[in-house]
C-alpha positions in Angstrom: 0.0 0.0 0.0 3.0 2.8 1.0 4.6 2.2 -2.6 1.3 2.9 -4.3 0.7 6.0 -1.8 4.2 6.9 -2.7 3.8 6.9 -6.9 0.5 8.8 -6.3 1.4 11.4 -3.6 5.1 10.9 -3.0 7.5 14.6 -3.7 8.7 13.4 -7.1 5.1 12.7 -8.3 3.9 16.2 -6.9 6.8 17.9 -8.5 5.9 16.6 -11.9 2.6 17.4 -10.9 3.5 21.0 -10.6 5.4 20.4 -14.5 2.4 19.8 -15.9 0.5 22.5 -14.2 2.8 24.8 -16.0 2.4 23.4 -19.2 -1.3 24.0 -18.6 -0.2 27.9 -17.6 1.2 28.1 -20.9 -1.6 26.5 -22.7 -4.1 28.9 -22.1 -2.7 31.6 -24.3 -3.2 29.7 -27.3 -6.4 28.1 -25.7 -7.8 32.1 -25.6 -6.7 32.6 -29.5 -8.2 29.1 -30.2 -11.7 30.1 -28.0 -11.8 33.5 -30.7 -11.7 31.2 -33.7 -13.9 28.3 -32.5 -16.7 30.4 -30.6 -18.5 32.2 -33.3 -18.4 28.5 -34.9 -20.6 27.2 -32.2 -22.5 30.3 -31.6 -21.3 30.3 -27.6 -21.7 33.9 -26.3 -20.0 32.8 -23.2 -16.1 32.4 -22.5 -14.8 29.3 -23.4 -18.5 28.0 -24.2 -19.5 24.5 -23.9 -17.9 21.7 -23.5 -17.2 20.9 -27.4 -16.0 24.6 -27.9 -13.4 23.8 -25.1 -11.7 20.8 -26.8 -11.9 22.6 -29.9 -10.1 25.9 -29.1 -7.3 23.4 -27.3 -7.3 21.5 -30.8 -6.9 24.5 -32.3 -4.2 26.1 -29.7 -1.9 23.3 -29.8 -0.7 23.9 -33.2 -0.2 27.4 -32.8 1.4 26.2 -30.0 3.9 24.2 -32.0 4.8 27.3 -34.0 6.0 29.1 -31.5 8.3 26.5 -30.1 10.4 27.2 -33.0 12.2 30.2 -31.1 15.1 29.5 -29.6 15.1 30.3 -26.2 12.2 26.8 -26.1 14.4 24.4 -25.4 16.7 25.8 -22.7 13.3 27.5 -20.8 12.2 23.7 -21.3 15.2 22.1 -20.1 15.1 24.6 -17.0 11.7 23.2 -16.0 12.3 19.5 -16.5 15.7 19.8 -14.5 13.9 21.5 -12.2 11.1 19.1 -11.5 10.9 16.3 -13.4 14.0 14.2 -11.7 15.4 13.6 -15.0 19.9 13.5 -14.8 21.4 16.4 -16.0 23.3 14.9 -18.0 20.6 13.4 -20.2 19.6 16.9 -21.2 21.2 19.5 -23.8 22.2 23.3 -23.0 21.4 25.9 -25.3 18.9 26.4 -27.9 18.3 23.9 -30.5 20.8 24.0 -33.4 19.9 21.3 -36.4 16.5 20.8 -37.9 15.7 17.7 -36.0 16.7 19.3 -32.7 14.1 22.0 -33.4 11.5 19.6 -34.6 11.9 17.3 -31.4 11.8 20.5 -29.4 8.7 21.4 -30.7 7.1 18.1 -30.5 8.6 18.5 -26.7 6.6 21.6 -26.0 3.3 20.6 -27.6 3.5 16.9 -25.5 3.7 18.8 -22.5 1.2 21.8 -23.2 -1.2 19.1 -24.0 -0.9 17.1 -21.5 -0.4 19.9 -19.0 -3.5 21.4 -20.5 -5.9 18.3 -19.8 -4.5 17.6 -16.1 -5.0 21.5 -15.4 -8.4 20.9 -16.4 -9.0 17.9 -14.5 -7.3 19.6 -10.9 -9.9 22.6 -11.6 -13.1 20.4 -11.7 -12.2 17.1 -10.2 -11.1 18.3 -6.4 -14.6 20.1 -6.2 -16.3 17.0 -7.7 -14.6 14.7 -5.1 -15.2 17.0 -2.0 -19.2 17.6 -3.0 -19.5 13.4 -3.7 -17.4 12.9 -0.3 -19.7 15.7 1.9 -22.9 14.7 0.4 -24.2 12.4 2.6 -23.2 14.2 6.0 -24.6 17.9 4.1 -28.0 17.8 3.2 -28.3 20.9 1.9 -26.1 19.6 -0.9 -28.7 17.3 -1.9 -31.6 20.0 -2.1 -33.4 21.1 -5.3 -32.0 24.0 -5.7 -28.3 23.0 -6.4 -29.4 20.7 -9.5 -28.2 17.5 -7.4 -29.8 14.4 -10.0 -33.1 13.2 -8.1 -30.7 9.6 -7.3 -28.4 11.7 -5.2 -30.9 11.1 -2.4 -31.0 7.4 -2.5 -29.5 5.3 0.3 -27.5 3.3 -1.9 -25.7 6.4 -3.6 -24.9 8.5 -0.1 -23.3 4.9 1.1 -21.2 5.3 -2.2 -20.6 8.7 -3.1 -17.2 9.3 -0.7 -15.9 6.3 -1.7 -17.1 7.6 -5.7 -15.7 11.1 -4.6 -12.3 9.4 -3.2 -12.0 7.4 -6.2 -11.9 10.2 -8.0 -9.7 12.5 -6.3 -7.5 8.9 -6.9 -8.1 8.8 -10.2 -6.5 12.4 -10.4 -3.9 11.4 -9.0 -2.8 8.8 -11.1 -3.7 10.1 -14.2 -1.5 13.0 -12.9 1.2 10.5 -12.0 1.1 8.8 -15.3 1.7 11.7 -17.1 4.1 13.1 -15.4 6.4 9.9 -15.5 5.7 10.1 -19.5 6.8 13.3 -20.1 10.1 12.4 -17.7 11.1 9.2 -20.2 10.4 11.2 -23.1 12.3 14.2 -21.9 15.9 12.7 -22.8 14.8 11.7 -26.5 12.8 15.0 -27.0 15.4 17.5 -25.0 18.5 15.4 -25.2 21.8 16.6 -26.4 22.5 16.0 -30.5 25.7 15.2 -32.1 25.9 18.5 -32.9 25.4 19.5 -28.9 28.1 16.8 -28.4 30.7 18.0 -30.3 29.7 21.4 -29.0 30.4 20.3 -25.3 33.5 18.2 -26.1 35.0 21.7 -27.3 34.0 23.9 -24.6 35.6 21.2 -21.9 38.4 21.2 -24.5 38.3 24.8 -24.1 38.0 24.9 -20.6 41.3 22.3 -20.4 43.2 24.3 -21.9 42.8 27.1 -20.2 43.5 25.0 -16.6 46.7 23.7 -18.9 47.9 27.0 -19.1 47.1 28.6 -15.8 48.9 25.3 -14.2 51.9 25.8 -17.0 52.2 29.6 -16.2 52.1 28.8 -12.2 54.5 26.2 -12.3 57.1 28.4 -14.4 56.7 31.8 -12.7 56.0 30.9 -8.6 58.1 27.4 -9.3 61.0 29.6 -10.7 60.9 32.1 -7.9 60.7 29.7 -5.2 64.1 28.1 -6.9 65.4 31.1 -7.0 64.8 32.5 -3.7 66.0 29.5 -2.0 69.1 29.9 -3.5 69.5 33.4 -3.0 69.1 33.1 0.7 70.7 30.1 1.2 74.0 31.5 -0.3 73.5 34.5 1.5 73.4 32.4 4.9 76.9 30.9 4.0 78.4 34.4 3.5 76.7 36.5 6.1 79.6 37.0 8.3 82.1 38.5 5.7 80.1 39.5 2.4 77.7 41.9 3.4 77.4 43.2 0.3 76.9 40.2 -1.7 74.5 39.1 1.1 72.7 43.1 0.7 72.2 41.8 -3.5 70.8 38.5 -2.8 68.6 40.3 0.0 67.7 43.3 -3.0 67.2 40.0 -5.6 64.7 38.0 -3.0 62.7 41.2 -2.8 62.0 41.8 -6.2 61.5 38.1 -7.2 58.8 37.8 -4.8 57.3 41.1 -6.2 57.6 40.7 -9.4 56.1 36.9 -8.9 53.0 38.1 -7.1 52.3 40.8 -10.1 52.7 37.8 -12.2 50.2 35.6 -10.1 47.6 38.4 -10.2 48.0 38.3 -13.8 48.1 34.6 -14.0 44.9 34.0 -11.4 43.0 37.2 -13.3 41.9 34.7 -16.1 40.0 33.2 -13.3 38.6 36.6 -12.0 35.2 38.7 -13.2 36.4 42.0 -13.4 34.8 44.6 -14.1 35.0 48.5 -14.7 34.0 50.1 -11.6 35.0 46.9 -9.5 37.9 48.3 -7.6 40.3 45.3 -8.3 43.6 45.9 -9.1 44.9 45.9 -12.7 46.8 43.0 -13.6 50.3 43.1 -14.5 51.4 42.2 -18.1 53.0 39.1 -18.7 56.7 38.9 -19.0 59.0 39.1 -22.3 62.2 39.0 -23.6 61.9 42.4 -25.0 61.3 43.8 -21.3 62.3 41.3 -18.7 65.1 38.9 -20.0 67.8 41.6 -18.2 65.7 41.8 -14.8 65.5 37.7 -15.2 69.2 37.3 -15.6 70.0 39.5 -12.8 67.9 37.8 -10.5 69.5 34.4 -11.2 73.1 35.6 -10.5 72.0 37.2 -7.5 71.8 33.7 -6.7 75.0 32.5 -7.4 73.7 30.7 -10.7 76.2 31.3 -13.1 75.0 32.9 -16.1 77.0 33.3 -20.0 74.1 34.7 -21.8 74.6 35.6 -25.6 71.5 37.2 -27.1 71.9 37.3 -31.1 68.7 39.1 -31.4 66.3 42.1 -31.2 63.7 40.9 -28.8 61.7 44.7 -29.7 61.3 42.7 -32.9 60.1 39.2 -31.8 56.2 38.4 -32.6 54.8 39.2 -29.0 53.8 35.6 -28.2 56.6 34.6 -29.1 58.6 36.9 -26.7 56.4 36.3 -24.0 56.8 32.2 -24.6 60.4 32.2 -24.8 60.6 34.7 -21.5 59.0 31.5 -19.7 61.1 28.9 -21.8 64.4 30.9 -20.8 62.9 31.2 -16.9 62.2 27.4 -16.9 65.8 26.4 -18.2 67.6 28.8 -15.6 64.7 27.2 -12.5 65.9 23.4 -13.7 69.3 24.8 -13.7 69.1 25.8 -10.1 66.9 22.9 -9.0 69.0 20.3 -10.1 72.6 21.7 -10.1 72.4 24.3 -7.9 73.6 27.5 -6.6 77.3 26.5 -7.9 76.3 25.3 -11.1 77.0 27.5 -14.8 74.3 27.9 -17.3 75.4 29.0 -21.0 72.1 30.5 -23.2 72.0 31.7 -26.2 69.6 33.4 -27.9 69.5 33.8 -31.8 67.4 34.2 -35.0 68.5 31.6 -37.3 66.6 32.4 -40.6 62.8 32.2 -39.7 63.0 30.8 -36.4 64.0 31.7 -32.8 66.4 29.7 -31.4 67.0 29.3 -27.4 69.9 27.1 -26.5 70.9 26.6 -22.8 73.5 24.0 -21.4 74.4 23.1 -18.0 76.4 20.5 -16.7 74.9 16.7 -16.0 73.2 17.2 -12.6 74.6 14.8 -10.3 72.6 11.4 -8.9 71.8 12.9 -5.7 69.9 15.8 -7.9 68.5 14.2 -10.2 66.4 11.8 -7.7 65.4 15.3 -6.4 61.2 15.7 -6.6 59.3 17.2 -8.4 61.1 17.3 -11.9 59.5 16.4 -15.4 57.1 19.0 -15.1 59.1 21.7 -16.1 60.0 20.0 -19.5 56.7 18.9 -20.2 55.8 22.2 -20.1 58.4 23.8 -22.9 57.7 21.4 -25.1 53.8 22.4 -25.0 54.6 25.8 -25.1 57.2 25.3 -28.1 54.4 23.0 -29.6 51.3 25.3 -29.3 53.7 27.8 -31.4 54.7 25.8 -33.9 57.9 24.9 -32.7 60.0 22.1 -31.2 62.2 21.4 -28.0 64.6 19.3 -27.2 66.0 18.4 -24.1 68.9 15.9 -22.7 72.3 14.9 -22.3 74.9 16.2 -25.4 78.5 16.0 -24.8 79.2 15.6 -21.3 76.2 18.8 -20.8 72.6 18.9 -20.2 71.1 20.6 -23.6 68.1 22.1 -24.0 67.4 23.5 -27.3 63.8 24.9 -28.2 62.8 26.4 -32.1 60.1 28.9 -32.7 58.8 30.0 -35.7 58.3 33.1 -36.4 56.2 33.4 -38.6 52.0 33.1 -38.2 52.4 35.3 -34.8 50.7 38.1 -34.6 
């Protein structure tokens, strides 16, 4: 008995009870329209009419009906509403308006299922929930069963007031599951009338492609600017600990270094995180600070590192004023990443040679170190680093290499360029 209580009554049930509701809501628009054609028809002077007029203005508003579920904000207001309260998985559903012919045409065969339907169960919870309270009061009211309220002459027999609450309780049943039944209909055929198309599919797969590779580059951009810092001032102070007590000045440069590496990295992590902000004008937030280059940083970049006690031989065979400016702002991080795996692995007392050149139409960034020792090379957290040049040499165009080459650690990265604004 409680699972039948439950399909009748139970919240789902009532919440697809409400669906249809609404499709009878928006029903009666094109129920009105249908009333002004049908009426004169059957000569009704009265709103609506008879009975017969009434099916046939909601004959006639259904089609009308159909037509306007051609516009495209139908689907996702029809989605909304099914999500909403027809317990149907998200996931089964499509976002956004319709976009082929048979998305629209199942769209519109969507909203005309559930106007109708909505329409007739609207109908019924008007007049059957009167009905059912009159039949169940009748025998304990007798006024109810006098002249004057048009009560059929049997309505006073003994055998109907036995029947009529259990007739009237029937019917408020009957409601109920005609309510129920058509509610679980519209919530199986949701999927196949609302559900995402191929073309919705491939839509989706490109915005979580979209959205990937944004997270790619916010986690590339992270790892090269706050990873390179942290190398850096780690270094920076731990050399100045073994000097403190007779190189102050060296120790007043690392100190000078550590201060601007940690400010120049937070400007870059506002800039890094503002992808992930909505900012407005009038917000108050703070502008974000441009991303690094060659062209504007590579000397500030090279200065820090010494500070260090990373030894730098830098040759730059190039004007980086005249590098494409994704391409300057890709090889600033490609030259930061090489000088951070430097200092990770080989530390403060190791010797980086880069070179910077234009060889024909590429840009060419060479940097060698010596083969970290065992002991470094176990350290964690490595491979990262690489990954990440060759996706930035890769989204360019370009190609990196990266690995032992004549007793040295050689990193060599090519970008094109060409193709750049």
């Amino acid at each position: 008995m409680k699972p039948l209580v439950t399909a009748l009554f139970g919240h789902r049930t009532r919440r697809r009870w409400i669906h249809l509701i609404l499709g009878g809501a928006l029903a009666m628009p094109y129920v009105f329209v249908g009333s002004v054609v049908v009426g004169p028809l059957f000569g009704d002077k009265t709103f609506l009419g008879s009975f017969g007029a009434q099916l046939s203005a909601f004959a006639v508003g259904l089609p009308l009906a159909a037509i306007t579920a051609l516009f495209p904000l139908t689907r996702p207001m029809s989605v909304a509403a099914v999500r909403a309260l027809c317990a149907v998985p998200d996931e089964t559903l499509a976002d956004g308006p319709a976009r082929t012919r048979a998305a629209r045409g199942r769209t519109v065969a969507w909203f005309t299922l559930h106007l109708g339907l909505g329409g007739v169960i609207s109908g019924m919870s008007l007049a059957l929930p009167p009905f059912a309270a009159f039949l169940v009061a009748l025998p304990f009211v007798p006024a109810l069963r006098d002249d004057s309220t048009g009560a059929p002459p049997f309505f006073d027999e003994p055998w109907w007031l036995a029947l009529s609450p259990v007739v009237g309780l029937l019917a408020f049943a009957a409601l109920a599951a005609c309510a129920a039944a058509a509610g679980g209909l519209l919530a199986r055929r949701a999927p196949g009338l609302l559900g995402p198309t191929p073309a919705d599919r491939l839509a989706a797969a490109e915005r979580r492609a979209a959205d990937l590779a944004v997270r790619n580059r916010l986690a590339r951009e992270l790892h090269d600017s706050v990873g390179h810092a942290l190398s850096a001032v780690t270094l920076q102070a731990s050399a100045a600990r073994r000097v403190l007590d007779h190189d102050v000045e060296f120790v007043r440069e690392a100190l000078a270094a550590i201060e601007d590496t940690t400010r120049r990295t937070v400007g870059e992590l506002d800039a890094v995180l503002g992808v992930l902000r909505e900012t407005g004008e009038g917000t108050g937030a703070r502008p974000a600070t441009p991303a690094p280059t060659l062209a504007a940083d590579l000397d500030d970049l090279l200065r820090r590192t010494r500070a260090g006690g990373l030894r730098v031989s830098a040759t730059v065979d190039a004007d980086p004023d005249a590098l494409p400016p994704q391409v300057s702002r890709e090889a600033y991080r490609i030259v930061q990443e090489a000088l951070s795996n430097a200092l990770r692995h080989g530390g403060d007392a190791t010797s980086v040679t880069l070179r910077i050149t234009v060889d024909a139409a590429d840009l060419s960034v060479t940097a060698e170190n010596p083969l970290p020792s065992r002991a470094a090379a176990s350290r964690p957290g490595g491979g990262h680093g690489l990954r990440g040049i060759a996706d930035r040499a890769r989204l360019l165009g370009g190609t990196a290499t990266a690995g032992p080459h004549d007793g040295m650690w050689r990193l060599d990265v090519r970008l094109p360029l060409k193709g750049h604004p």
